[in-house]
C-alpha positions in Angstrom: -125.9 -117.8 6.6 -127.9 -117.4 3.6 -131.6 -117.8 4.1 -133.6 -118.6 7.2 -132.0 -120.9 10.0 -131.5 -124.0 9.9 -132.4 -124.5 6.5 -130.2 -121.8 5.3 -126.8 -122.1 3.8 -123.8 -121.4 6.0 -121.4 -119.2 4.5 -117.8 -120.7 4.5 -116.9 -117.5 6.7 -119.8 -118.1 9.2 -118.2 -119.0 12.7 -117.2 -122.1 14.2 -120.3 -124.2 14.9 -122.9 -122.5 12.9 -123.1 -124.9 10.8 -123.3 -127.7 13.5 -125.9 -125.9 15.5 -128.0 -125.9 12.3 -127.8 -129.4 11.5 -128.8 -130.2 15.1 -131.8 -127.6 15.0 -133.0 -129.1 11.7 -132.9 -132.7 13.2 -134.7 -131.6 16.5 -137.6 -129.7 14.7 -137.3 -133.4 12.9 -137.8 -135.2 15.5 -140.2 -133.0 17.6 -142.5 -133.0 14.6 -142.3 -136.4 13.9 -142.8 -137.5 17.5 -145.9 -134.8 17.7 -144.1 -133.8 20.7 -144.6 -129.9 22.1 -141.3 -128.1 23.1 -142.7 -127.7 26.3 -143.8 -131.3 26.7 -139.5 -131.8 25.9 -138.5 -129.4 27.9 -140.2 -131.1 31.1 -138.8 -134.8 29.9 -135.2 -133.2 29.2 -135.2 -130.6 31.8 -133.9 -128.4 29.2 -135.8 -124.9 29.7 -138.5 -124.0 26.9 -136.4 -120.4 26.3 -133.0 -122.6 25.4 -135.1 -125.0 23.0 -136.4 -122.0 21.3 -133.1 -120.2 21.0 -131.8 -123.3 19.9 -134.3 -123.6 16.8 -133.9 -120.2 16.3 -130.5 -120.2 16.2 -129.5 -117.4 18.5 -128.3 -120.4 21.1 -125.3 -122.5 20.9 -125.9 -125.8 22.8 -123.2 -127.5 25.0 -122.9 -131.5 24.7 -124.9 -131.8 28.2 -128.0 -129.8 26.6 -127.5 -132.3 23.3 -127.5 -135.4 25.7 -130.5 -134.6 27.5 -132.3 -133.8 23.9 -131.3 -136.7 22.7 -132.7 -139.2 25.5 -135.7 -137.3 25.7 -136.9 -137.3 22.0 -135.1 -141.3 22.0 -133.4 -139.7 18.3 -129.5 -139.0 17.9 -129.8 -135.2 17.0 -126.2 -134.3 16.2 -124.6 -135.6 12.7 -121.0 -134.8 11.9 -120.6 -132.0 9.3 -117.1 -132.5 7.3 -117.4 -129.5 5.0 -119.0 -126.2 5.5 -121.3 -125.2 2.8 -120.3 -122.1 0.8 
């Protein structure tokens, strides 16, 4: 990845879901932002622990599709978008 994550590019070498994981870390810092929502205020509503919310928008965490679900109800916004093409 070029730049800082999320908002960097991926590189077209980058591995399998980096460029996923990005998209959903952009839309969740979207959403908790927009919401005025606290990551520990999400954490309690998703039981998602506050440690895997930061990884997550740091981008040192992959998330499985039970950790997206449990995002997703809690903040009420779809978080994951499908990414056809990898950036280069």
């Amino acid at each position: 990845m070029t730049g800082a994550f999320p908002d960097g590019r991926v590189k077209r070498a980058a591995p399998a879901g980096v460029a996923e994981t990005a998209a959903v870390a952009r839309n969740l810092r979207r959403a908790l932002d927009e919401l005025g929502m606290p990551i520990s205020t999400l954490a309690d509503a998703s039981g998602v622990d506050r440690s895997v919310i930061h990884d997550l928008l740091a981008g040192r965490k992959y998330l499985n599709t039970q950790t997206l679900a449990r995002l997703e109800r809690a903040t009420g916004r779809p978080l994951w978008e499908f990414i056809g093409a990898r950036q280069s």
